[in-house]
N, C-alpha and C positions, 0 to 999 in steps of 0.2 A: 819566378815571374812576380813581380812585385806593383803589378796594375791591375783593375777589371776590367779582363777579356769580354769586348763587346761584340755587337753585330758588323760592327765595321771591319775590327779586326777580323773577322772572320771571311766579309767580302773581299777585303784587300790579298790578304791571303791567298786565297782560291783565284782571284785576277791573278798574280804572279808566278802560282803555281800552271797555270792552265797557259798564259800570254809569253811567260818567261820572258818578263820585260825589264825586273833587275836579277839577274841573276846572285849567286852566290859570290860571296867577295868582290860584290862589283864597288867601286869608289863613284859615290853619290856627292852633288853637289844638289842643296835642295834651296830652290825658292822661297823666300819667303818673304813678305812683302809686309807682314802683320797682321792680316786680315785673317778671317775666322778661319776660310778653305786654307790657306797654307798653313796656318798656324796646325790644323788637325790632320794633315798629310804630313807635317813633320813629327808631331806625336806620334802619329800611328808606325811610322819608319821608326822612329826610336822604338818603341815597345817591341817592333818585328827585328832589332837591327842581331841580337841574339841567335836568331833562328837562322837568318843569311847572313852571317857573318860581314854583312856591310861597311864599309868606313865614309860613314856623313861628313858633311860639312853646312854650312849656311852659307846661301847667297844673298846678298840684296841689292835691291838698285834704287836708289837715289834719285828721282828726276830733277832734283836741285829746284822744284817748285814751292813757292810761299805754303800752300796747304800742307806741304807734306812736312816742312820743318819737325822736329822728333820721333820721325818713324825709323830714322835709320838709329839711333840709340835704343829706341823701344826695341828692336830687332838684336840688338847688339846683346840687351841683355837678358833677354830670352834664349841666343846660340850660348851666352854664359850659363844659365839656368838649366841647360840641357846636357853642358860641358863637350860642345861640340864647337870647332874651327869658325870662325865668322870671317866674311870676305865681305866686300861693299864696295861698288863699284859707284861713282859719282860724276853728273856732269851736270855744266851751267847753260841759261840759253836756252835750253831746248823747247820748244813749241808747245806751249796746253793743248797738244792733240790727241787724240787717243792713238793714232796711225802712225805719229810722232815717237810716242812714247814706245808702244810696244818694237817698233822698229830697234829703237836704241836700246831696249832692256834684251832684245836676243841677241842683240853683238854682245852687249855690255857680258850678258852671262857666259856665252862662248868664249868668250876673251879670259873669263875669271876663271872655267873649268879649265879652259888648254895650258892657262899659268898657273893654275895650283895642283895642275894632271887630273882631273875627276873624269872620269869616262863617260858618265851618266849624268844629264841636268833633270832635275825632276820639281813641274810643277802640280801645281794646288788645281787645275783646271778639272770642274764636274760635271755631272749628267745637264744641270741648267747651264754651265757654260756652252755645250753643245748644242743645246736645243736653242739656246739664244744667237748661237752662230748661224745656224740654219735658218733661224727667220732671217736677221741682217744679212747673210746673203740672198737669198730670197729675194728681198725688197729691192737689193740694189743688181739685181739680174743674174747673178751667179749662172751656170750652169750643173749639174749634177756634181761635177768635181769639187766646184766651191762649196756648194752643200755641203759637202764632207768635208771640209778643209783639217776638222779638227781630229788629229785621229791619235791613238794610244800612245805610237812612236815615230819619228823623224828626225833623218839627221838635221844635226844644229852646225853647220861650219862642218869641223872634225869631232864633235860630238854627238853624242846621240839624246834628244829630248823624250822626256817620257811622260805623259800623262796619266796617271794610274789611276783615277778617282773618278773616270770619265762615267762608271757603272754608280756614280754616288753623286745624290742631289744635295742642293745647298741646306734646306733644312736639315739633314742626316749631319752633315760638319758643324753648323750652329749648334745641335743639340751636345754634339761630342764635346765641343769646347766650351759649353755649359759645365755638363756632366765633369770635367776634367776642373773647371776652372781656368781656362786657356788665357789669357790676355789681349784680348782683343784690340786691334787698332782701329776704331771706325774712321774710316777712309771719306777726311770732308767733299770728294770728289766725288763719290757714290750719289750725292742727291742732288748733283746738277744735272739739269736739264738737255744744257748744252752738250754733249756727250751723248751718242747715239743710242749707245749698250744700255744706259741708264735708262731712257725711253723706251727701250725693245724690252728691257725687263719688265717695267711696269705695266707694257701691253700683254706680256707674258703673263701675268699677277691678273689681267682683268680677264683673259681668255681662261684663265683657270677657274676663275669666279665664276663667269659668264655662262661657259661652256664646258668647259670637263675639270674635273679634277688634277690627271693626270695627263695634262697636255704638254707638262715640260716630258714626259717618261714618253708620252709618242711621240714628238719631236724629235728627241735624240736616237727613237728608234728606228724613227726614218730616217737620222743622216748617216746612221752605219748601216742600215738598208743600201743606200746611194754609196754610200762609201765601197760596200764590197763590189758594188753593181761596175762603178766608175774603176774599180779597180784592172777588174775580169777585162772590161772593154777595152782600157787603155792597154791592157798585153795584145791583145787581136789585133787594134789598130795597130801598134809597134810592129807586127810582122809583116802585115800590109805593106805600110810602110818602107820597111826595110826592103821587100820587093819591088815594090816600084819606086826605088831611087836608083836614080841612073849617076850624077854626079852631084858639086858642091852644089846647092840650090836649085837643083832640078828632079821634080815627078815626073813617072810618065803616067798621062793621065789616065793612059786606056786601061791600064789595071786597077785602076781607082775605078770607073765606068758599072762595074757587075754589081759592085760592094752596097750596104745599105746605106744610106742616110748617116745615120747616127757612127757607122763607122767612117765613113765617108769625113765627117765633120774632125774626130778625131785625127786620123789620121795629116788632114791638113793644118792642126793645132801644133802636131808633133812637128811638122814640116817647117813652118813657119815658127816655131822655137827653137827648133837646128839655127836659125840662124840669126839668132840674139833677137827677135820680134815676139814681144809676149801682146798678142793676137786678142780685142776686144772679140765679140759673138759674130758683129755686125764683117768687123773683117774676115773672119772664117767662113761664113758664108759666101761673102764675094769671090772668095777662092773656091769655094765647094761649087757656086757657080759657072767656073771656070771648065769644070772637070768634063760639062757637056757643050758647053760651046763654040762659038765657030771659030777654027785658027785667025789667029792676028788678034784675038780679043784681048782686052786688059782689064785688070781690076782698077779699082781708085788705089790711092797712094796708103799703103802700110805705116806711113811715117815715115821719115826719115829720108825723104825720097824714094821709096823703095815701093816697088810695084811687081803683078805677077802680069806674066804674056804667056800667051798658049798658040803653041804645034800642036803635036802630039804630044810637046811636054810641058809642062807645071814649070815657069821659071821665073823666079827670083832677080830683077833687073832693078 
C-alpha cells in the first residue's frame, strides 16, 4: 500500500463491505466530471481497487457547453495519471438546464458502460447531494418517494448505478483532495444562480449557520428514514394491488375500500403507472377519491384523454 490510509478509506470500506454494492471483480465505469466529489470517489476506488480486484475505467460527459470547454481534457489526463481507460461521451445543442443535462449524462453513461461492457457506473453523489435532494424535492412537492429519490443503488438501462459516498459529506472529499493534491475542476456553473441546486445549497450553508450545524447530516438522515419507510409501503401497496386487479386498467374498488389512506394512495400510483401515466399527487387523489364514490363518477382527465369511471371497478377509459 503505497498511500495514507485515511478516515475515508476506512468509511468506504465498511459501506461496501456491509452494502455489497461493488462487489469483487466487479467492472467499474466511474464518473468523473473533475470536480472535487468525483475526483475523491475515484481515488479512493483506485487505492481500494487491490483489495476488490476491481477493473476501472473513466467516464465523462461533455455537455458541449461554452463553460465547460477543457473539462473533458482535464479529465483525460487525470484517467492518464491514474493509468486507467477514459471514455467521453459528447453532444452539441443541449439545453443549459440542470434537468437537461442530467437527463442526457445518464443515457450518455449507459450507453458508454453497455459499449465498453462495465457492469457497474459509479458516481461521486454525497451525504449533501442527499440532503440537498430532499429539500428540492420538498419545495417542489415531492411525496415521501421523491424525498428519497437518491438512494445507494439503481438500475441504469441494463446497468446498475452506484452511489457509494452517499455516508460522506462535501467537506470530508474537499479535504481528501486537498490532503492528496487532487486537481480540481472548479465548475464555472457552480456559482450561478440560475440553477436551482446552486440556490438550495446556499440556503443549506445559511440553515447551517442559522440553525444547526449539522443540518446537511439530518437531512439525509431523514431521506433514508423516508427511503426505507417508502420502500416497506410500496411492497404492501403492490399486493393490494395485485388483488384487486381484475383486468387491463381495471381495480375493483371494494378491496381498495378497508385499506388506509396512505396505502390506498399508493396503490392507485402503481395502478395508474401500469398503464404508462406517471400520476402528479393532485391526480392520485382524484382516483383515491374515486374508491368511495357513487357509480357512474369520473375523475378529471389524466392526460392524454384518459380518465377513470367507477362501478364497482376502478377503470381506465
Amino acid at each position: 500500500m503505497d498511500f495514507s490510509w485515511t478516515i475515508l478509506h476506512s468509511k468506504l470500506q465498511g459501506i461496501l463491505q456491509r452494502q455489497a454494492l461493488l462487489p469483487v471483480g466487479t467492472s467499474i465505469l466511474v464518473a468523473v466530471s473533475g470536480g472535487q466529489d468525483s475526483l475523491c470517489l475515484g481515488q479512493l476506488l483506485l487505492d481500494l481497487r487491490s483489495r476488490w480486484h476491481w477493473n476501472l475505467a473513466i467516464g465523462h460527459c461533455d455537455h458541449g457547453w461554452p463553460g465547460d470547454r477543457g473539462i473533458a481534457d482535464h479529465v483525460r489526463s487525470i484517467a492518464a495519471a491514474w493509468q486507467l481507460p477514459f471514455y467521453c461521451w459528447s453532444t452539441q445543442d443541449l439545453p443549459e438546464t440542470e434537468a437537461a443535462a442530467r437527463q442526457w449524462r445518464y443515457g450518455a453513461l449507459a450507453q458508454m458502460a453497455h459499449t465498453k461492457n462495465y457492469t457497474h457506473i459509479v458516481t461521486g453523489h454525497t451525504q449533501s447531494d442527499l440532503a440537498e435532494t430532499l429539500l428540492y424535492n420538498l419545495l417542489r412537492g415531492a411525496g415521501s418517494a421523491g424525498l428519497s429519490s437518491l438512494r445507494a443503488q439503481r438500475p441504469l438501462a441494463d446497468r446498475l448505478l452506484v452511489r457509494p459516498l452517499l455516508h460522506i459529506d462535501r467537506p470530508a472529499t474537499g479535504k481528501f483532495c486537498a490532503d492528496r493534491q487532487l486537481p480540481i475542476w472548479q465548475d464555472a456553473y457552480n456559482d450561478q444562480s440560475r440553477y436551482a441546486r446552486n440556490r438550495i445549497r446556499r440556503a443549506i450553508g445559511a440553515f447551517q449557520q442559522d440553525f444547526h450545524p449539522q443540518v446537511t447530516a439530518h437531512l439525509a438522515q431523514t431521506a433514508e428514514i423516508l427511503g426505507a419507510e417508502a420502500d416497506y409501503l410500496a411492497a404492501v401497496a403492490f399486493g393490494h394491488y395485485q388483488a384487486a386487479l381484475v383486468g387491463e386498467g381495471e381495480i375493483d374498488r371494494r378491496r381498495l375500500q378497508p385499506l388506509p389512506l396512505a396505502i390506498q394512495r399508493r396503490v392507485i400510483y402503481q395502478f395508474l403507472q401500469s398503464q404508462g401515466i406517471t400520476p402528479s399527487f393532485l391526480a392520485i387523489q382524484a382516483v383515491v377519491d374515486l374508491i368511495d364514490a357513487p357509480s357512474n363518477s369520473r375523475s378529471s382527465s389524466l392526460g392524454g384523454g384518459q380518465a377513470v369511471t367507477v362501478r364497482h371497478l376502478l377503470k381506465i377509459q
